[in-house]
N, C-alpha and C positions, 0 to 999 in steps of 0.2 A: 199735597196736590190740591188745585183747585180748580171746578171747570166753570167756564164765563162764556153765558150764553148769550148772545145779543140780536134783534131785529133790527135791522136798520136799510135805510133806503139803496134800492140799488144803484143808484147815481153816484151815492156815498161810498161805493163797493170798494172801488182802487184807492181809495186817498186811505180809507181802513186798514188795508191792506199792504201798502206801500209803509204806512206808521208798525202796522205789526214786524215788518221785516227790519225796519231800522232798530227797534230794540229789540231783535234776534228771536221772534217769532218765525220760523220758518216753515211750519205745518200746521194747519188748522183745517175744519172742516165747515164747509156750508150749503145749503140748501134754498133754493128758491120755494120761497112761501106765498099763499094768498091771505090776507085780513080780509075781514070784513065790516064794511062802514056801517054806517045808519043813513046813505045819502038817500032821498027819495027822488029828486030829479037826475036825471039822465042829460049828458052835455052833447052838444053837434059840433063834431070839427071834423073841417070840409065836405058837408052836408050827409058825415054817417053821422048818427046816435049813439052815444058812450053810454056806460052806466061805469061810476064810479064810486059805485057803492062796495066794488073788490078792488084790495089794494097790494098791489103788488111788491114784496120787501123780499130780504134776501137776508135768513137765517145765520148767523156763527156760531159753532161749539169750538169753542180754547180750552187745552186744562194747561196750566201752567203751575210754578212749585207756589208756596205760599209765600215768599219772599218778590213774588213778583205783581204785588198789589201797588205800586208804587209805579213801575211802568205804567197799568192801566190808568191808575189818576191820572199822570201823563197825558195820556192819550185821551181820556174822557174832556181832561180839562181842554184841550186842543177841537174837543166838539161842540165846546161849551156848555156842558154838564158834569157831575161828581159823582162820584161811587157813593154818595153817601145819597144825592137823588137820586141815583138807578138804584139803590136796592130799596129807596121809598115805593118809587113811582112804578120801575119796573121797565117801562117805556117811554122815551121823548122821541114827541114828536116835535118837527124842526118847520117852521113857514118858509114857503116856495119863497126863494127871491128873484126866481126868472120869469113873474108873471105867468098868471093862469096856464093852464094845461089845454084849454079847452075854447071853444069858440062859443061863445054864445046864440041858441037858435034866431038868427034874422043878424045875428053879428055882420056889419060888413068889413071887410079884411079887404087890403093889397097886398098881390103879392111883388116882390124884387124882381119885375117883366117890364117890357114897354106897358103892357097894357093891364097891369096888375093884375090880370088872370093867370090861372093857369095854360101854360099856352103848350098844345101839342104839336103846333106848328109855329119855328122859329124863326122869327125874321131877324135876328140878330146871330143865329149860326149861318143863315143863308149868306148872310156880309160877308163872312168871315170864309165862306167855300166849302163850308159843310153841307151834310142834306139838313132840311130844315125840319123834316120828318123824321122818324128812326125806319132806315131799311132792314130790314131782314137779311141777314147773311149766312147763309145755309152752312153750318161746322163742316170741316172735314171728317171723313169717313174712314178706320181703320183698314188697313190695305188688307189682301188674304195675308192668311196666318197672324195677325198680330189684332190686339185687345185694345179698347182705349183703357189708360193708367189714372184710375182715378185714387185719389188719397185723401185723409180725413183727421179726426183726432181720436185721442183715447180722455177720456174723465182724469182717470186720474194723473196725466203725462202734461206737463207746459210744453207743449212745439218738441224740441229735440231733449232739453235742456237739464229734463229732470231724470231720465232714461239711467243714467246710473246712479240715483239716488237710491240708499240701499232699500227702506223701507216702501216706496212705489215701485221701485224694481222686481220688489216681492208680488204687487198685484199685478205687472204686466211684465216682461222681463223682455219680449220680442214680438215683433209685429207677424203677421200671415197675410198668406195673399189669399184672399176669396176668388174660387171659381165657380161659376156658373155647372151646374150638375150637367150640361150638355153639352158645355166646354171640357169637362173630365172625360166624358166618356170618351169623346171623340180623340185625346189627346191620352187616353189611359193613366189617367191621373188617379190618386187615392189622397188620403185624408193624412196628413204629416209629410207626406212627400216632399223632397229638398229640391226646390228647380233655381235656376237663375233664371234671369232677364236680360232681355236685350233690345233697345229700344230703334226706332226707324233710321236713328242717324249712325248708329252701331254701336251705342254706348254698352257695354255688358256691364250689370251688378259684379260690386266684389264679391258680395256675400250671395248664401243662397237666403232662403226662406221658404217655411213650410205651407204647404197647402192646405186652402179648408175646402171644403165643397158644400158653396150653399144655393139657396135661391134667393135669399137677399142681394144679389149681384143680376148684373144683367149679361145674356151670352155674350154678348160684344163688347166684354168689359170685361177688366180685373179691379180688385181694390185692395188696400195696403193702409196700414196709422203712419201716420207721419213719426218720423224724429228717432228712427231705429238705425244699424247697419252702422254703427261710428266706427272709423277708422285709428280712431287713438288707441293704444295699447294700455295708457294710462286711464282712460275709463272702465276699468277690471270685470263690471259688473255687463257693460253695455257692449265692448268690444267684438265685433264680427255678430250679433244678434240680428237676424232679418236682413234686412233689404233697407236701404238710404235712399226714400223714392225722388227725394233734391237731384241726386246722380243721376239721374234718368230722365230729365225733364231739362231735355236742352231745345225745348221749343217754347217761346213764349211770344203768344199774341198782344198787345197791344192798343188799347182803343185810341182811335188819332184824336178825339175831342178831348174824356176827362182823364186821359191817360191808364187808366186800369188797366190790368193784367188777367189774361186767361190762360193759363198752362195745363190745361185737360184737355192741350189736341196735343199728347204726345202717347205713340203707341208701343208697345213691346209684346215682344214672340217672347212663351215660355221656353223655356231649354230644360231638359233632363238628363243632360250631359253637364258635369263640370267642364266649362271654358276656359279655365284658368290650367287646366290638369296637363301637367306635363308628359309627352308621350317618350317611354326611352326606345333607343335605337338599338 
């Protein structure tokens, strides 16, 4: 076995990354790092002051077997360096080819506006029927009894995708919902407790999922990791674990200018009753 440590830029991140997966790299680990330079001047863009003297890279540990030094040529030569320079030099560094990072102090710069400023008032969304300002549009507010549904990630999980992956399954296996310590009491909630969910338009969770009780949550809030609750039977490991907060999130906002999406105005009531549970006669 052999492990291959690398710094490299994090712009570089996905193209590294995308290469390791094609020759059957499928796990690795990495770390965001800080260098430090020797700059002594400090740059102005958009009139703050940078110092570029810390340089921001983004760490990899690989181990792979010993027959797989030929891959990495590969892929070194595709950077345009060799295993035989990285284990001289240790480090390449590569020159910007998107021009400077930074503005020069008294640089004059346009920007892509009428009026090459930054403009906080648009005369070109005003044509078009928009406000020309941004208004303020006050969220909606969870009704009684129901939480707003907020959801997030887990480190070591990609979105849904990796959930039954045997070895990240081992650090996370199922997601929980956080409640608000003022939210439990009121609701007599405890710590592993199994509830479902059911959201404003009546969607009910299939699965339940266990309770945490923390203060990291807000009381007018729940929260949950994305990408748990799969419904395939053929995901062995992921099948019925948690709550699939997708399923629950049949409200989505919409901004009418750059089209984005907000779907954290959808709310759900806890339940401590199975919904699903058949009652015999």
């Amino acid at each position: 076995m052999k492990k291959i440590e690398a710094i490299i830029r994090k712009s570089k991140f996905f193209a590294v990354k995308e290469a390791l997966h094609q020759v059957g790299v499928n796990f690795f680990s990495y770390w965001d790092v800080t260098g430090v330079g020797n700059e002594k001047e400090g740059h102005v863009y958009r009139g703050i002051s940078y110092s570029t003297s810390d340089i921001q890279r983004r760490y990899l540990s690989i181990v792979v077997n010993n027959d797989f030094e030929e891959v990495i040529a590969w892929q070194l030569e595709k950077m345009g360096t060799s295993i035989e320079e990285m284990r001289k030099i240790g480090v390449k560094h590569f020159p910007r080819t998107s021009g400077p990072l930074f503005l020069k102090e008294g640089e004059k710069y346009e920007f892509p506006t009428e009026s090459g400023k930054i403009e906080l008032y648009s005369k070109q969304l005003k044509s078009l029927g928009f406000d020309p300002m941004p208004n303020y549009t006050k969220h909606p507010e969870p009704p009684q009894g129901f939480y707003r549904l907020n959801y997030g990630r887990a480190p070591m999980h990609t979105f849904s995708r990796t959930a039954n992956n045997p070895n990240l399954n081992d650090l996370k296996s199922e997601n929980d919902l956080w409640v608000n310590p003022k939210v439990a009491r009121i609701l007599g909630l405890r710590k592993g407790q199994e509830v479902w969910l059911r959201n404003q338009d009546e969607v009910t969770s299939t699965f339940s999922i266990k309770v945490r009780v923390t203060e990291r949550v807000r009381w007018d809030s729940v929260y949950m990791v994305h990408g748990f609750g799969h419904d395939n039977k053929k995901l062995s490991r992921a099948y019925g674990k948690g709550i699939n907060d997708t399923q629950l999130i049949s409200k989505v906002a919409v901004d009418p200018i750059m089209g984005g999406t907000g779907m954290r105005g959808n709310f759900v009531e806890i339940l401590t009753e199975n919904p699903h549970k058949t009652v015999e006669i």
